[in-house]
C-alpha positions in Angstrom: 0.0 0.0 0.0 2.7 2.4 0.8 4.5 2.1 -2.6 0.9 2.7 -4.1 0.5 6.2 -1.9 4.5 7.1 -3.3 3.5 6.6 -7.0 3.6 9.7 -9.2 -0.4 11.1 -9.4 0.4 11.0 -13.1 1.1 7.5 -13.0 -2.8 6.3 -13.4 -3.1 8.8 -16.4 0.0 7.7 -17.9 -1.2 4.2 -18.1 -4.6 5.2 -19.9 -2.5 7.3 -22.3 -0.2 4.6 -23.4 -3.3 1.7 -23.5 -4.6 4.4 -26.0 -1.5 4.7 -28.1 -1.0 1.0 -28.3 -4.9 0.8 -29.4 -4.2 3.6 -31.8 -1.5 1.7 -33.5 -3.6 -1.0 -33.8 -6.3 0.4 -35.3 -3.8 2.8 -37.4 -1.7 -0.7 -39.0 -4.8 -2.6 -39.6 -6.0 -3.5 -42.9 -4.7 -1.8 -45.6 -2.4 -0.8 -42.9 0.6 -0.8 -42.6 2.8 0.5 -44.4 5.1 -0.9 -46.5 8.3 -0.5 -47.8 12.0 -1.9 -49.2 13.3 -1.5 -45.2 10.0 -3.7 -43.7 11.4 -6.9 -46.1 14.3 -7.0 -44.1 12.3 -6.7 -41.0 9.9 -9.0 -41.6 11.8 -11.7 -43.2 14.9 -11.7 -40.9 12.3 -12.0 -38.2 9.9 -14.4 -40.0 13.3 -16.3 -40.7 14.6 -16.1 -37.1 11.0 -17.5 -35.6 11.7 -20.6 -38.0 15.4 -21.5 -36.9 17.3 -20.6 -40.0 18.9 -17.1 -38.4 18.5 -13.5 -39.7 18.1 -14.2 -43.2 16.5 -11.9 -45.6 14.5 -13.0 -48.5 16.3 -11.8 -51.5 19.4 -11.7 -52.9 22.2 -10.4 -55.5 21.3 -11.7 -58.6 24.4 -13.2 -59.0 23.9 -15.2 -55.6 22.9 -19.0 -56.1 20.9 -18.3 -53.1 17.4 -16.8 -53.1 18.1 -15.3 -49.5 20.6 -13.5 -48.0 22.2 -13.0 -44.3 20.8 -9.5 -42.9 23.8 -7.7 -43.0 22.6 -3.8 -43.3 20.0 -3.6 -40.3 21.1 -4.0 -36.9 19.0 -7.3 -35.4 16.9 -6.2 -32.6 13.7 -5.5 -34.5 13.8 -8.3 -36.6 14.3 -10.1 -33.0 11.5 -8.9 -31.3 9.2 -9.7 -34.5 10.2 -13.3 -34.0 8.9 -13.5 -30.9 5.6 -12.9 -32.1 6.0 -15.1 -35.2 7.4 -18.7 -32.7 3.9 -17.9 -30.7 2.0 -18.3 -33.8 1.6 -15.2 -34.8 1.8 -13.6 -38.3 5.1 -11.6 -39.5 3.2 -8.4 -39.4 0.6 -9.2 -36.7 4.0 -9.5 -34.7 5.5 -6.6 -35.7 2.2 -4.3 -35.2 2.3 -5.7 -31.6 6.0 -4.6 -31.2 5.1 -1.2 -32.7 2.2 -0.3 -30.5 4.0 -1.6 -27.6 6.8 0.3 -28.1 4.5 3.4 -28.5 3.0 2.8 -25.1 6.3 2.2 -23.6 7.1 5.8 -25.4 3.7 8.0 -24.2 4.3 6.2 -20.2 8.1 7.5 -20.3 7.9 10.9 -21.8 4.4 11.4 -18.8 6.9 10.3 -16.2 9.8 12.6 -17.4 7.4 15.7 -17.9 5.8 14.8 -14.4 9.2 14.2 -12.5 10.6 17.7 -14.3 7.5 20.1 -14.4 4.4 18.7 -12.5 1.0 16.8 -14.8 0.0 20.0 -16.3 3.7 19.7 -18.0 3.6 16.0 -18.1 -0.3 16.7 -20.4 0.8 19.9 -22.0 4.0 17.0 -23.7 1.0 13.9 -23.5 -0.7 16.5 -26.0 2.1 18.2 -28.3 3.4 13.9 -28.9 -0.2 12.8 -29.9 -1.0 15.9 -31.8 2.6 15.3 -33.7 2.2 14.0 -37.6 5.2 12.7 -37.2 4.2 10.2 -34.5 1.9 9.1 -37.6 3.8 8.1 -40.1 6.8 6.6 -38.1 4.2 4.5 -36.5 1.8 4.0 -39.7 4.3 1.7 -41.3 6.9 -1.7 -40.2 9.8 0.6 -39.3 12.2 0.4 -35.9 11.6 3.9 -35.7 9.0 3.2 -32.5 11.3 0.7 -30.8 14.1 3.0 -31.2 11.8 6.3 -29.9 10.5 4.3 -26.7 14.4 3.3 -26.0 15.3 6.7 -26.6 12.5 8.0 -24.1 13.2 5.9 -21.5 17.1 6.7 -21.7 16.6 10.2 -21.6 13.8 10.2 -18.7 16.5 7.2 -16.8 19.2 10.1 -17.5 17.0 13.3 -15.8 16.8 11.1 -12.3 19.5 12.4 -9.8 22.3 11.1 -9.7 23.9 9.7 -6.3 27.6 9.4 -6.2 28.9 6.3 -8.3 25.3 4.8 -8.9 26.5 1.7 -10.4 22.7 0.6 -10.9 21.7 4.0 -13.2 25.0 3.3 -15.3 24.3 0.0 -15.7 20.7 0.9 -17.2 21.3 3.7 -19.3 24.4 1.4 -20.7 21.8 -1.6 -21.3 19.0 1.3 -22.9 21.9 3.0 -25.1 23.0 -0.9 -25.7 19.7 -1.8 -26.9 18.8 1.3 -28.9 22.2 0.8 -30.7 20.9 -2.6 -32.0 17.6 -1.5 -33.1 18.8 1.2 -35.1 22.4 2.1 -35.4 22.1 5.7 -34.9 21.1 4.8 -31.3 25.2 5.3 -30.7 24.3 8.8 -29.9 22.7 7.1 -27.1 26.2 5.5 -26.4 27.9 8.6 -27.0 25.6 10.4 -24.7 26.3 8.1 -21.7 29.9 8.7 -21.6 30.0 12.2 -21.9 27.5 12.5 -19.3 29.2 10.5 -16.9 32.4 12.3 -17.8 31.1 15.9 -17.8 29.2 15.6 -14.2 32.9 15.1 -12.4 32.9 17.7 -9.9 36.7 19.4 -10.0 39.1 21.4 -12.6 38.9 19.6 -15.8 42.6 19.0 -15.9 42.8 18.2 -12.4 40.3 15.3 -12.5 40.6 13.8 -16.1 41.5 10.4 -14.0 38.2 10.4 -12.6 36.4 11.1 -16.2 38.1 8.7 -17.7 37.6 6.2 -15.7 33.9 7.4 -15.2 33.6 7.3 -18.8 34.5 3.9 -19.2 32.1 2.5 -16.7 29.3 4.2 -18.6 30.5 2.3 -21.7 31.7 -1.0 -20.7 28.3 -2.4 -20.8 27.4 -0.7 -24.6 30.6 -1.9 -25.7 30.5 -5.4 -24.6 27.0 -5.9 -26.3 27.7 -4.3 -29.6 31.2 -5.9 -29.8 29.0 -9.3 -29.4 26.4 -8.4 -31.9 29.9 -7.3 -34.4 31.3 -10.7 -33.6 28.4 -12.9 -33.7 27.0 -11.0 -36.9 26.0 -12.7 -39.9 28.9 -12.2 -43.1 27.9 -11.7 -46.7 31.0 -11.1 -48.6 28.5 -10.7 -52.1 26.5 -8.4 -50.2 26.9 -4.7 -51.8 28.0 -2.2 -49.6 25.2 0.3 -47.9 27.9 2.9 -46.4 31.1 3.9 -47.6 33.3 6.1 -45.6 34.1 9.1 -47.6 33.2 13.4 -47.7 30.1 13.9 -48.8 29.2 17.7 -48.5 27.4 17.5 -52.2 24.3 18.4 -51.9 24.5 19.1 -48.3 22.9 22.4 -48.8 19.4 20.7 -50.4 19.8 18.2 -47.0 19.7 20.5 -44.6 16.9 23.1 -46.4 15.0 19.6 -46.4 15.4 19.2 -42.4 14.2 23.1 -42.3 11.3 22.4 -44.5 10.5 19.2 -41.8 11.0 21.6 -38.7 8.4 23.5 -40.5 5.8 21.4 -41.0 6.0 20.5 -37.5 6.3 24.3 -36.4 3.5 25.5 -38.6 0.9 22.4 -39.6 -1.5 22.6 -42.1 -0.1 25.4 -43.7 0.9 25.2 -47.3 4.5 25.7 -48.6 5.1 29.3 -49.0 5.8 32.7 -47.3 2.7 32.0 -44.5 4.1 28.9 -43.4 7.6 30.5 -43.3 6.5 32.9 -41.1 4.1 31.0 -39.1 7.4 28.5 -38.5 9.6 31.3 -37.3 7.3 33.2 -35.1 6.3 29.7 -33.4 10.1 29.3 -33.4 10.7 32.6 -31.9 8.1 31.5 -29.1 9.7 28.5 -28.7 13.6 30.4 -28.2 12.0 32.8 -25.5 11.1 29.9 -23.4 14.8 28.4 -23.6 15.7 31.9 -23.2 13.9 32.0 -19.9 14.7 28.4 -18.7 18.3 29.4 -19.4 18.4 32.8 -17.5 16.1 31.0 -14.7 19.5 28.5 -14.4 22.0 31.1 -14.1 20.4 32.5 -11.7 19.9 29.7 -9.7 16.1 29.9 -9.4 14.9 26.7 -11.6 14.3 23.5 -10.1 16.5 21.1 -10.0 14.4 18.2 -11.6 13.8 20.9 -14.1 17.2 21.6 -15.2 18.3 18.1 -15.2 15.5 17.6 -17.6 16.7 20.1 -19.7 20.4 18.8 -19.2 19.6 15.3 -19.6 17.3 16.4 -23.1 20.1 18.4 -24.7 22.6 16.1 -24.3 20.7 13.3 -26.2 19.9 16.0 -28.4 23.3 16.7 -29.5 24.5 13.9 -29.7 21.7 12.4 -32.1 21.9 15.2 -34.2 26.1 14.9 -34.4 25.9 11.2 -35.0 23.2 12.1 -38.0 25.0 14.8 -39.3 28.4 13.1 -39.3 26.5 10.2 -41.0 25.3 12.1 -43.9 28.5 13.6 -44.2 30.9 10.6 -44.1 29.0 7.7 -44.9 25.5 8.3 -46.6 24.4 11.2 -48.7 21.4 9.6 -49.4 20.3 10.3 -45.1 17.5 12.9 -45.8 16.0 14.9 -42.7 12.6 14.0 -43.0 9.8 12.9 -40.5 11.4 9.9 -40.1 15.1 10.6 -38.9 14.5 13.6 -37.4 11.2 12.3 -35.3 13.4 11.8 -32.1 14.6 15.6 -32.6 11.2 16.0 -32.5 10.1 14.0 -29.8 12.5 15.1 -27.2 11.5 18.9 -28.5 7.8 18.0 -27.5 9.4 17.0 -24.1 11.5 20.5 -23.9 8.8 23.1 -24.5 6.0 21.1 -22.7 8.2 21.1 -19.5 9.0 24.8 -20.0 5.5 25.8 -21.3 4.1 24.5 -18.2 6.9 25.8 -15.8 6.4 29.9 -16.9 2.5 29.1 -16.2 3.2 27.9 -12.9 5.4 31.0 -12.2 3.5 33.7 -14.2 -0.1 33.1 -13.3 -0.1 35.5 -10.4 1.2 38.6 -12.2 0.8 37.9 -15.8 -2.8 36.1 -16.0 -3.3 37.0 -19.6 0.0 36.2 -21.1 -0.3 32.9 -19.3 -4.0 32.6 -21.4 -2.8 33.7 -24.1 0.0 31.3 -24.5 -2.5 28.3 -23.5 -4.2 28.9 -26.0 -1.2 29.2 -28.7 -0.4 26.1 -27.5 -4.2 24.4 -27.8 -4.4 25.8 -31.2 -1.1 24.3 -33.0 -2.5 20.8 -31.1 -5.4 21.3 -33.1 -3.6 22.1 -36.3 -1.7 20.1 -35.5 -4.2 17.2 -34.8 -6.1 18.1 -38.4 -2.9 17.0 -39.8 -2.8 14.1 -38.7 -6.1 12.9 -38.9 -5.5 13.8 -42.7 -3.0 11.3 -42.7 -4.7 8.2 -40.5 -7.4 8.7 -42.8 -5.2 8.2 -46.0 -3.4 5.3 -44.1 -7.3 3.9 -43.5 -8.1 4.6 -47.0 -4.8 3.5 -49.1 -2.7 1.4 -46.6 0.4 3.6 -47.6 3.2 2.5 -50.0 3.6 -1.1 -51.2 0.7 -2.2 -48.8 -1.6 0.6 -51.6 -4.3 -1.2 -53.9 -1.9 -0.6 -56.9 0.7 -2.6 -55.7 -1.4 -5.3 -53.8 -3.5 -5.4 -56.7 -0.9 -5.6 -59.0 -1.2 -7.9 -62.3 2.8 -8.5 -61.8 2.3 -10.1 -57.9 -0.8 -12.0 -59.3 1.5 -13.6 -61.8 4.4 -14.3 -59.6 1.7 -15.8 -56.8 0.9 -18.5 -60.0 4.4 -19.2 -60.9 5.1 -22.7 -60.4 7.2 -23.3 -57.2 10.3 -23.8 -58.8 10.8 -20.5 -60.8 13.5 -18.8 -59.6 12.0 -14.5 -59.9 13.9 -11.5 -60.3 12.4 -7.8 -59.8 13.2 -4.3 -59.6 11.1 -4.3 -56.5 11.8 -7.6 -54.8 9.9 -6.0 -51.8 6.6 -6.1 -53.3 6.5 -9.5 -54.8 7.4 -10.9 -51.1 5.0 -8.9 -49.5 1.9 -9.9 -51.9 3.1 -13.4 -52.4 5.8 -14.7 -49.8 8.2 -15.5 -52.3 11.8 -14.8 -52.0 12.5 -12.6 -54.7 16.4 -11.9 -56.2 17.2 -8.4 -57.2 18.3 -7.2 -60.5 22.0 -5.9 -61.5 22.9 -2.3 -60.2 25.1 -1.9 -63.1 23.5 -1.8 -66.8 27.0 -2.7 -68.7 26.7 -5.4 -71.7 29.0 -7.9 -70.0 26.7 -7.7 -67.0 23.3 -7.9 -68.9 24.8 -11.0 -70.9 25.6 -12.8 -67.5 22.5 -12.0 -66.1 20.3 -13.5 -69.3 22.5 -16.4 -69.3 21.9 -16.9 -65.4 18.2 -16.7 -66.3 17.9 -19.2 -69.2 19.6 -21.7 -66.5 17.1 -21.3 -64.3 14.5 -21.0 -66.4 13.4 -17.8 -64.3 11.3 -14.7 -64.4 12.5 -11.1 -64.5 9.5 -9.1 -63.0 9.9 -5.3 -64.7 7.9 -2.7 -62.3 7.3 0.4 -64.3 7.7 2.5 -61.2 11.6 2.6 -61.6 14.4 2.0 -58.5 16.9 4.1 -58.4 18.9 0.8 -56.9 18.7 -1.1 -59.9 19.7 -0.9 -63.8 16.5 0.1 -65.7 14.7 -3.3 -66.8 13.3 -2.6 -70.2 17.3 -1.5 -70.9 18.5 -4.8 -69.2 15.8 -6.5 -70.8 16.8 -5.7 -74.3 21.3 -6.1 -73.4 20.7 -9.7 -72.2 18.1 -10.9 -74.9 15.4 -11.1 -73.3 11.7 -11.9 -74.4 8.6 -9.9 -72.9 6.0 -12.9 -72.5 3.2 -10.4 -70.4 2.4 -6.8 -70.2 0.5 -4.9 -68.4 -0.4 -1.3 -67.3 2.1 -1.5 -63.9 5.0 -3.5 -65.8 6.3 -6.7 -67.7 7.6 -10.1 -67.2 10.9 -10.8 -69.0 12.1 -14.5 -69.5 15.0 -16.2 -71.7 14.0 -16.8 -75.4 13.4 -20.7 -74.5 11.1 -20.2 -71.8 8.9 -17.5 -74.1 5.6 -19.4 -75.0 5.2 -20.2 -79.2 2.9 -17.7 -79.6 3.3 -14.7 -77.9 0.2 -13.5 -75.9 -1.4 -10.4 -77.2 -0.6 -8.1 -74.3 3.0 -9.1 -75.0 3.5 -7.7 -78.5 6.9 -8.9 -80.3 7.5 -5.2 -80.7 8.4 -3.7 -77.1 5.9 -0.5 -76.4 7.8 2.4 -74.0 7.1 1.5 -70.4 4.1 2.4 -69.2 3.8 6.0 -67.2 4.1 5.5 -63.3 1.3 7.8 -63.2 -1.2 5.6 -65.4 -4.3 4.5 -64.0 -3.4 0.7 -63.4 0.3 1.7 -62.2 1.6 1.4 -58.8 2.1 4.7 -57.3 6.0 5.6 -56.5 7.0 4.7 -53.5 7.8 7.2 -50.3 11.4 5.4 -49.2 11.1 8.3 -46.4 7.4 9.2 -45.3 
């Protein structure tokens, strides 16, 4: 009874709130839902793989490969993990994944109440409750089978476990945010911010001359990352190996086009500032005035510190927030310049930035109306109701987008790709037919079938290769008309490696070796090959939003 009476009040709230988001995630992935795309494959078949004892194996494969899977070698392996779970109970791949989802999005709404409660009181701990739910963002990271969710309620949890006070050496709180910073590593690699984060926090919070005690740091800083370290160095060990497998990231300086990345993440902190307005000068200066609003209170919180007037859960909040902060957007940054250029800041990588954002101005929102009410009554108003009114533009957004997720499913899970006459032929192929595609993704999803990819490279020496490889097999190249930008263009490939077009159709074509072509040519495969299709046709699949 007594630990009853110590809970937080917000504790009972903070409960209802999560059962809702994990209902809402439901309802949000269920038929047409969820969404779909290239990244779930992985997911789902390393987990669906896992579940059947065969290890983190992915159902496709270099076309050169003799094998139709391949090891999962560019995704870290929680995710996949915890889908497998689901799948050795009995349930289905994405039944099991929709669990993990809306479980992690509980886990997520629980943390960030207790975090805004411990830091600013429940009219803070609702004020974040609301800016989070209100969030499109939240929408479209959950909408679809991404680690995104796992990865935001691990982030959460670190960063509320990293706000508690700290007493002396506090081997149990290292050990935690280690495991948490561990974990989030291995769902998503850019959880090494997390990692990153734990050190220098253990490091920084040595009391004494920075000179004087760099003994005590470093040894500080290596008992915040033993436990990180150990795990990942097992997970680099114990990793599966594909020497075939084409490389993902390669180190380099990539500041081309850096310019267009970060006006992207600009246009993203927009949307978010400033929802439901178009593109365009209002939204601009909507963004910056909610921006401006949004400075004053870090201005305050800031000048409230200094002076040594804010509360001390407050400003370890705030302390705890930035660090994570910086250190997720210096590992993302560093990333896009040094190993990916192709790392846009959209919804999806920047929805932590988000996240912990909602956490920061709900704190402080809720912390100059505790302190202003008395003298400045109508400010205070006034600024509720700022606040109410972006959660319901906010909120308009959203429902915008549940109800196109309700309506369309959302990328390959959309009628034109689940109704596609390409998947319907590849679902009748006999057993034994060994298929090819520029979007092995969507055959898998519509069909279960492992599906290999096609050549990167459209050189004759390639193309010849590949149409020998196929007349072996007496195998299928299925031709999408929506192109990807991974592959060599089919109809090009097609025509280099002497192929035959036996079916056509509005969304694409099925290319096989001259011997497998039936005698007479069906009459949607004329002998003389049309131009593909236009992505944009009726029939056609719709192109595909890699990045929500």
């Amino acid at each position: 009874m007594s630990r009853l009476r110590a809970a937080p009040k917000i504790l009972f709230p903070a409960i209802l709130l999560g059962l809702a988001a994990f209902s809402g995630v439901i309802d949000l992935t269920s038929p047409p839902g969820p969404s779909l795309d290239p990244d779930a494959l992985a997911y789902l078949g390393a987990g669906t793989s896992l579940a059947h004892g065969d290890g983190l194996r992915v159902p496709s494969a270099a076309w050169n490969s003799a094998d139709t899977t391949a090891p999962l070698v560019h995704f870290p392996p929680a995710f996949p993990a915890a889908i497998a779970v689901g799948v050795a109970a009995g349930s289905t791949p994405i039944n099991s994944a929709r669990f993990v989802e809306a479980t992690a999005a509980a886990v997520t709404i629980v943390a960030l109440l207790l975090a805004a409660n411990a830091a600013g009181g429940v009219i803070a701990a609702l004020t974040v409750a609301g800016i989070v739910f209100a969030t499109p963002a939240m929408i479209i990271v959950h909408a679809g089978i991404l680690s995104e969710p796992l990865f935001l309620a691990l982030l959460v949890l670190f960063t509320w476990q990293l706000a508690r006070e700290k007493r002396g050496a506090d081997i149990t709180r290292t050990v935690t945010l280690g495991a948490l910073a561990a974990a989030a590593t291995l769902v998503r690699y850019a959880g090494i911010a997390l990692v990153i984060a734990v050190v220098f926090e253990a490091m920084w919070t040595v009391s004494g001359p920075l000179l004087a005690a760099w003994r005590e740091r470093v040894r500080r800083g290596f008992e915040a990352g033993i436990v990180p370290a150990v795990a990942l160095a097992l997970w680099m060990i114990t990793r599966p190996h594909h020497e075939g497998a084409e490389k993902i990231r390669e180190v380099g300086i990539y500041t081309a086009g850096f310019g267009d990345t970060i006006i992207a993440g600009f246009n993203t902190a927009a949307r978010w500032l400033a929802p439901g307005l178009d593109e365009g000068s209002a939204r601009t200066l909507a963004a910056i005035a909610v921006a401006i609003a949004g400075f004053t209170l870090v201005f305050r919180t800031v000048r409230a510190a200094r002076k040594g007037i804010l509360p001390a859960n407050e400003l370890r909040l705030y302390r705890a927030s930035a660090i994570v902060l910086f250190s997720y957007a210096a590992v993302v940054t560093a990333s896009r310049l040094l190993a990916d250029p192709g790392i846009p800041f959209d919804e999806r990588i920047l929805s932590p930035v988000l996240v912990l954002t909602a956490l920061r101005v709900g704190v402080a929102a809720a912390s100059f109306w505790r302190t202003a009410i008395v003298n400045h009554r109508d400010v205070v108003l006034l600024t509720m109701g700022l606040v109410a009114s972006w959660i319901w533009a906010s909120s308009d957004v959203s429902l915008g987008w549940i109800r196109d997720y309700h309506t369309e499913g959302g990328d390959l899970a959309g009628h034109a790709w689940t109704a596609s006459q390409l998947t319907a032929w590849a679902a009748k192929a006999p057993a034994g037919t060994r298929l090819y595609s520029n979007w092995p993704a969507a055959i898998w999803f519509a069909t279960s079938r492992a599906t290999s990819e096609l050549p990167a490279d459209l050189d004759s020496a390639t193309a010849k290769e590949f149409g020998a490889k196929l007349a072996r097999e007496h195998g299928a190249m299925l031709a999408f008309n929506v192109r990807a930008e991974d592959y060599a263009p089919p109809d090009s490939l097609a025509a280099l490696a002497g192929l035959v077009a036996v079916e056509r159709w509005p969304d694409g074509t099925v290319w096989r070796a001259p011997a497998d072509a039936p005698a007479s040519p069906s009459a949607s495969a004329s002998a003389s090959a049309p131009a593909p299709a236009s992505a944009a046709s009726a029939n056609a699949p719709a192109p595909i939003r890699l990045h929500p």
